[in-house]
N, C-alpha and C positions, 0 to 999 in steps of 0.2 A: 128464388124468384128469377135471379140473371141467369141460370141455368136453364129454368123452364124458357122464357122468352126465344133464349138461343136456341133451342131445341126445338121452338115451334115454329120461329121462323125459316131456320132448315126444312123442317118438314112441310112448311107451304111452299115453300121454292121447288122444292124438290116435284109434289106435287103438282105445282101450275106446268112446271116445267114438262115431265110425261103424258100431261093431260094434251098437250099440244103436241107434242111427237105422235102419240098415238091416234089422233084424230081421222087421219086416212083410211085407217085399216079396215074399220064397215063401209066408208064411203066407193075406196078405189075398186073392189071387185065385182060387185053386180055392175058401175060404171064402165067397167073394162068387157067383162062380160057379158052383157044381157043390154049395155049403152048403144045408143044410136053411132053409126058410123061416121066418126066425122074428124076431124081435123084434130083433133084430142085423142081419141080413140086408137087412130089409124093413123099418126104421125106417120108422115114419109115411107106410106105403105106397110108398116111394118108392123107381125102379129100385135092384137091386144094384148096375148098376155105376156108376150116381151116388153112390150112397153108398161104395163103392170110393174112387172119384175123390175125394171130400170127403176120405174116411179118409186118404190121401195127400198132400193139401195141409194142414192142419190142421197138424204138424210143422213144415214149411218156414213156417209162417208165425208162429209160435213163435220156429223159429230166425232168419228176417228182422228182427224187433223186438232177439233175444236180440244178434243178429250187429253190426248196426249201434251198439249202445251200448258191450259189455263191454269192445273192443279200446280203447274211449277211457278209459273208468273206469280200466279195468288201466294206463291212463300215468297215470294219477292217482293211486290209489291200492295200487298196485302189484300184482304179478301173481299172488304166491302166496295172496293173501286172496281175487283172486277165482275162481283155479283150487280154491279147498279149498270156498267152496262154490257152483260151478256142478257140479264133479264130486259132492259129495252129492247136490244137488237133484236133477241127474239119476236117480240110487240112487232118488229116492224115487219119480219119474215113474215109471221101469220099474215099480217095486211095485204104483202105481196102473193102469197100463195091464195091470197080469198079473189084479189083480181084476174090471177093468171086464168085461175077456173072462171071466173066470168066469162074470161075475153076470149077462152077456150084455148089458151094460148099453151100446148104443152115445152117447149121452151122455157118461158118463163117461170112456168110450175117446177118444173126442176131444179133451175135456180134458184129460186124462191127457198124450196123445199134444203137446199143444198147450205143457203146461207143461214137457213133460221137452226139447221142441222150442228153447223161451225159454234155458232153462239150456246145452242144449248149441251152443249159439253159440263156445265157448272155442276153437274151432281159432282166431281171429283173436287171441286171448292168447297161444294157445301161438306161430304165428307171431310174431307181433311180437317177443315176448320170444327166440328164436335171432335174429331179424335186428337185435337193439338188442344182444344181446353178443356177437355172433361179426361177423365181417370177412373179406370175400376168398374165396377157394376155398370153404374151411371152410362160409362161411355158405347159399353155393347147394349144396353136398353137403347139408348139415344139411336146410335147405327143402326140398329133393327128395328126402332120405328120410323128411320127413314127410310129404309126398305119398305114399311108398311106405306110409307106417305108414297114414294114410288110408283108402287103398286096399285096404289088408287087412283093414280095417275092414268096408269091402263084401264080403270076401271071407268072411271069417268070420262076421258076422252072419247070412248066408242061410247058410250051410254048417251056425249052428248050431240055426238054425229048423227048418233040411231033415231033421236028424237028432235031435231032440230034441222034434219036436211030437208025432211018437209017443207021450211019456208025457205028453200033455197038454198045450193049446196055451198056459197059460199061462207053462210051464216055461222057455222060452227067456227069458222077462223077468226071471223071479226069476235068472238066471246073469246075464242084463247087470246086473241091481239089484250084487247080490253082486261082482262083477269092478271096476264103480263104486267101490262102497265101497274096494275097496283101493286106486283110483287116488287117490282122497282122501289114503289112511292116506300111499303115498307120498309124497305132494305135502308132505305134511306133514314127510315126513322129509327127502325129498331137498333141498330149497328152504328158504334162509335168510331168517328173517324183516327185514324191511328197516324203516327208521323212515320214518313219513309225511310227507310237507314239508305244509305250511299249504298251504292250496287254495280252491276251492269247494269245494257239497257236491256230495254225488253226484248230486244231483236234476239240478244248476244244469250237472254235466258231461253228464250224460245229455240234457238238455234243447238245450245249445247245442254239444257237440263230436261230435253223433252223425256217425255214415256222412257219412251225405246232405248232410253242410254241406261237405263236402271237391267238391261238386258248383260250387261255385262258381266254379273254378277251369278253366279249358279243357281242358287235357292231361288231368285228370282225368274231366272230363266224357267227353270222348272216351272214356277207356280205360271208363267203366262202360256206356257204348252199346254198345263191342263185345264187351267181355264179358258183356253181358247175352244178348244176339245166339246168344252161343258155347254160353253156359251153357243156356239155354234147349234147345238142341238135346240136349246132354247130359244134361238132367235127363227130357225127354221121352222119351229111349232108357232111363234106369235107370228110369224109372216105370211107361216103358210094354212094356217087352220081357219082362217075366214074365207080363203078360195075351198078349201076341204066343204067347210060346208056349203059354202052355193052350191059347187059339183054335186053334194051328196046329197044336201037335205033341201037345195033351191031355198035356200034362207035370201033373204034379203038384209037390207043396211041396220032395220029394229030388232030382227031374229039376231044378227049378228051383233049386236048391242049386248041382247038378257043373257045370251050367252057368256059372252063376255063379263056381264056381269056376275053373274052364279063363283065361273072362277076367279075372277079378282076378289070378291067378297071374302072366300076361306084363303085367299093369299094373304088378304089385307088384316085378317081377326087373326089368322096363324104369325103374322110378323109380329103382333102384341105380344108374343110370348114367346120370341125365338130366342131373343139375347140373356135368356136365362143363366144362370149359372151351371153348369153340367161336368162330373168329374171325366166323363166320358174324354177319349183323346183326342181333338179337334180334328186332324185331317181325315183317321178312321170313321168319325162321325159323319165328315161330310161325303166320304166316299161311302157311304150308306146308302143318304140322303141323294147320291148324284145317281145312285143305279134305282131307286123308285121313282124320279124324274125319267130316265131312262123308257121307264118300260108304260109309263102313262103317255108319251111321246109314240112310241110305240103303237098304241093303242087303235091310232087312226091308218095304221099302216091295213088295218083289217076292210076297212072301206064298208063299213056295218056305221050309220049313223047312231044310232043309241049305243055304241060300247064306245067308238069315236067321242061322242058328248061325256061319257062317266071319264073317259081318260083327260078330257080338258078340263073336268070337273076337280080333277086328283090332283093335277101337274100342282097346283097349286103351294098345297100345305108339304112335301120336300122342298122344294125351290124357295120360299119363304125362309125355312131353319136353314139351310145352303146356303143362301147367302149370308145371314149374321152368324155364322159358324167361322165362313173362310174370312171375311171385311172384317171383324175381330180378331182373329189371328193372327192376318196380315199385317194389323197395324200394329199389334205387339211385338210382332218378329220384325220388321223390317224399316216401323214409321222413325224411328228415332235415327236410326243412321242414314234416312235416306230422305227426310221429309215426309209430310203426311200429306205433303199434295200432290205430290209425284208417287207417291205407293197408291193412292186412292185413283189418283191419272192414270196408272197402269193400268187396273182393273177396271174402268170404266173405259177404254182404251181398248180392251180386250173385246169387249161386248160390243163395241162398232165395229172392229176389223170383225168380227164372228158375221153382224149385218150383213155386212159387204160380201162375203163369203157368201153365204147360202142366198145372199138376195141373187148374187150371181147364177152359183150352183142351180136354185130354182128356175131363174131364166131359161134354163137348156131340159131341166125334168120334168117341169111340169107340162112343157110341148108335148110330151110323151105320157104322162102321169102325175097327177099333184103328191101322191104316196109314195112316189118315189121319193123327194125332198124331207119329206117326214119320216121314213125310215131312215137316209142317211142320218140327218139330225139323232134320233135313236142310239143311232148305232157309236154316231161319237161321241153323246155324252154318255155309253156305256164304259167305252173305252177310257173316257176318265175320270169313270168309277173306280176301273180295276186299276187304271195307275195310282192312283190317290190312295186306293190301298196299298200300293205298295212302297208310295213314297212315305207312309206314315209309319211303316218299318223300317226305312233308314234315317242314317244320320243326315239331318240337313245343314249344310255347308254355311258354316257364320255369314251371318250380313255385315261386307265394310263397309263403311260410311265412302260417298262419292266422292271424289276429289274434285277439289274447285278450279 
């Protein structure tokens, strides 16, 4: 029963928490596209879909600073103090982001978007904390339903943009604000307060145990070269496949919703069943699973709207087993010498800086072509396919524990 609780409350957090991040993504492109010219639009003259492309990075780069520090704090200071307020703060970002669009103010949506970004870093808290008290089976079922929880995240965010910007495009923010808030109130109830051992402070963990110091390391080094590789490709398909389709099929904010929903649905029923047991070799497996991601990514480079949709339809069920393939592995290989907040930091970590990258990359290709962004993405999470294969034939260099 304390296992299920924990498990579920991870998995709502986790949840509330992508349902909010992803809210943008049917809203900002027919707005950027197809929206009246105004002072939102056309900040400071400059194209729509640059400002697009900004509006879309701005988050991820929020979440990269957020990601890399919280998972080490949270070993520090423990996880319920900083689950109770990264899920407010969040509450409050939504608030600010539903005004800025009010008041048309792109400015402030940026910031908005930037600071509610910083706070929602907590997937690397809620990870770390299932893989620091569960063990064995349990622990990669737990991981890969919160993968699933994740995932529903995207699924429901645009589902609830696509159907609620009708009364106003603010509206879907004041629901994530509201939804936040009671991830708080749980967090509160279900989670036992813990005493703090003597430490540094927080500056002095944030300053020397972020992410990026676990770089020092080989085996780690490696895994965040190809999961940047991976993620990069992935992030440039969720970025960029809802401008794909206005360009292609003139979808609008609900089209771009069921969409959206078709493939979250087989990501979310495929994550029920990825942390299986398999004697299969973990990183050959995932280097499998990162080249049929690959080529579904792929798919939209064709600019044919129906083979385009079967490929958003596909990306799914690889990406689902991929990630509780490699968040399982990693936390066997590396969580015990290195912490399971700062291992799960890294990889979470990995997937903003990936953001930032193609939100950028996009900013300059899609002036030219939205296919173009999506074929890069393609092309580099093939290439770490073929690494991943070939890193699963050599010897991977011990993890040392970090020094304090």
């Amino acid at each position: 029963m304390k296992n299920a609780l924990l498990i579920a409350t991870a998995c709502l957090l986790a949840l509330l928490s992508t349902t909010g991040a992803s809210l943008p993504y049917p809203i900002l492109p027919p707005l950027f596209v197809h929206g009246a010219a105004d002072g939102f639009t056309n900040f400071l003259g400059l194209p729509p879909k640059l400002l697009f492309a900004l509006a879309l990075m701005v988050n991820p780069v929020g979440l990269l600073i957020g990601t890399s520090v919280l998972g080490s704090l949270s070993d520090r200071f423990g996880r319920r103090p900083l689950l109770l307020g990264t899920t407010a703060g969040a509450a409050i970002g939504h608030t600010l982001t539903a005004w800025a669009l009010a008041r048309g103010s792109y400015p402030l949506f940026l910031l908005a978007r930037f600071g509610t970004g910083l706070l929602e870093g907590q997937s690397a808290i809620v990870r770390a904390m299932l893989a620091e008290r569960l063990q064995g089976p349990i622990r990669n079922h737990a991981l890969s339903w919160l993968n699933g929880a994740l995932t529903l995240g995207w699924l429901f965010g645009p589902l609830l943009a696509g159907f609620t910007v009708g009364f106003g495009v603010t509206v879907p923010f004041y629901i994530a604000a509201a939804a936040l808030a009671l991830g708080a109130l749980l967090v509160l109830l279900a989670l036992e307060r813990r005493p703090q051992a003597a430490g540094p402070s927080w500056w002095r963990v944030a300053r020397e145990r972020h992410a990026f110091n676990l770089l020092r390391h080989p085996g780690l080094r490696t895994l965040f070269g190809v999961q940047l590789a991976y993620t990069c490709g992935v992030t440039a398909f969720y970025e960029f496949y809802p401008l794909w389709l206005v360009e292609v099929g003139h979808y609008g904010a609900r089209s771009i919703a069921l969409v959206n929903v078709a493939m979250c649905a087989l990501m979310s029923f495929s994550a029920l069943f990825a942390g299986r047991q398999s004697s299969a070799e973990p990183l050959g497996r995932a280097a499998c699973l990162a080249g049929g991601v690959a080529l579904a990514i792929a798919s939209l480079g064709a600019g044919h709207l129906w083979i385009g949709i079967a490929g958003i339809m596909a990306f799914g069920l690889p990406h689902a087993f991929y990630n509780a393939v490699v968040q399982a592995w990693a936390a066997d290989r590396f969580g015990a010498g290195h912490g399971q907040g700062a291992v799960m930091g890294l990889l979470s970590t990995t997937f903003c800086l990936a953001n930032i990258l193609m939100a950028a990359a996009g900013a300059v290709l899609t002036l030219f072509d939205t296919r173009l962004v999506l074929v890069l993405g393609a092309l580099l999470t093939a290439w770490a396919a073929t690494r991943m294969r070939a890193w699963s034939r050599e010897s991977l260099p011990a993890a040392a524990p970090q020094a304090e």
